[in-house]
C-alpha positions as CSV (number, residue, x, y, z in Angstrom):
1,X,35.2,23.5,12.9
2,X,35.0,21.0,10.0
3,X,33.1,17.7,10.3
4,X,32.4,14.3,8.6
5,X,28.9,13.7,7.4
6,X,26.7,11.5,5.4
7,X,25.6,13.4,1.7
8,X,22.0,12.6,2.6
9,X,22.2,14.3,6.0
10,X,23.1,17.8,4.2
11,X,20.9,20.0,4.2
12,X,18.9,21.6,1.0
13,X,22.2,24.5,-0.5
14,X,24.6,23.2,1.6
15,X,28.3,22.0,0.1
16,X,30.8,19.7,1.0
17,X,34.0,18.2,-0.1
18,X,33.7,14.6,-0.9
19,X,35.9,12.2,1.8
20,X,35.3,8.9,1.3
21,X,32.5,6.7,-0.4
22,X,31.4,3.8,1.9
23,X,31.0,1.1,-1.1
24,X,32.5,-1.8,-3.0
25,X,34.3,-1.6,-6.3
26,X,31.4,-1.3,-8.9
27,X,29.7,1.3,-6.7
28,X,32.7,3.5,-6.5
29,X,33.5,2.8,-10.1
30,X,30.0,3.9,-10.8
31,X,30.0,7.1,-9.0
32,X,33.7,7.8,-10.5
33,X,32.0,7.7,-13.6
34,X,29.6,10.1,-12.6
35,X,32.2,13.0,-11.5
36,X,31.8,12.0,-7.6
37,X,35.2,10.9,-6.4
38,X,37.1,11.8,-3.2
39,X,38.2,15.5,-3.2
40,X,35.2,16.9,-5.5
41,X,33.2,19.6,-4.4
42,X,29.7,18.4,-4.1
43,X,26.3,20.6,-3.5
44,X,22.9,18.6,-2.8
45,X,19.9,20.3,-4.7
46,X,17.2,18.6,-2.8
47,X,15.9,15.5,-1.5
48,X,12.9,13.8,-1.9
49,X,11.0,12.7,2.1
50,X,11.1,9.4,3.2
51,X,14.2,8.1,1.9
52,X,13.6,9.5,-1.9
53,X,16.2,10.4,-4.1
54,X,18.7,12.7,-3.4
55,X,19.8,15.4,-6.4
56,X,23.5,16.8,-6.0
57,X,25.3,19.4,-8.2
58,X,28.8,18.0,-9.4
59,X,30.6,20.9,-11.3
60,X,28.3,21.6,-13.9
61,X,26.6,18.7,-13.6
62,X,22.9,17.6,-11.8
63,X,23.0,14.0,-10.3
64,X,19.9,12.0,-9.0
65,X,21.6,9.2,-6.5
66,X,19.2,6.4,-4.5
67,X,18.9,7.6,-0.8
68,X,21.1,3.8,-0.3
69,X,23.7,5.0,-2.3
70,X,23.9,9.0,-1.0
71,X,23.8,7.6,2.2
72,X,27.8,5.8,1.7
73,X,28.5,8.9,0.7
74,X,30.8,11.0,3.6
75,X,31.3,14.4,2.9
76,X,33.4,17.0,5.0
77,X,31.9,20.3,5.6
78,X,33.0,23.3,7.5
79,X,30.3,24.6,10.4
80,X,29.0,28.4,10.6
C-alpha cells in the first residue's frame, strides 16, 4: 500500500519519493536548486523536537530544511 505524506511526518531512516511541494514559485525554485524536485528519492536523517529543523539525504547530498518548509513537502512512501 503506498501513501501520501508530509516529509516532516517520516520517521528517522525512512525514504520516500518526492510528490509534490506545497509552495509558491521562489520556494519551489529554491528547493529545485537544492536537488529536491518531484520524482527524487529523498531519506530524512533526523529531526530536531518541537518543530526544529529537519535533515534529509538527497543523492549524495545532506540538507537542513525549516520544519515550515519540510512540512509542504509531500512525499509517497510504500507501507511494511
Amino acid at each position: 500500500m503506498v501513501k501520501q505524506i508530509s516529509l516532516t511526518h517520516l520517521r528517522r531512516g525512512q525514504s520516500g519519493r518526492v510528490i509534490q511541494i506545497m509552495g509558491g514559485f521562489g520556494m519551489t525554485r529554491r528547493l529545485a536548486a537544492l536537488g529536491i524536485r518531484p520524482g527524487k528519492r529523498i531519506t530524512k536523517i533526523s529531526a530536531m523536537f518541537m518543530r526544529g529543523p529537519v535533515t534529509v539525504r538527497v543523492g549524495h547530498s545532506d540538507i537542513a530544511l525549516g520544519f515550515g518548509m519540510a512540512s509542504r513537502i509531500i512525499v509517497e512512501v510504500k507501507e511494511q
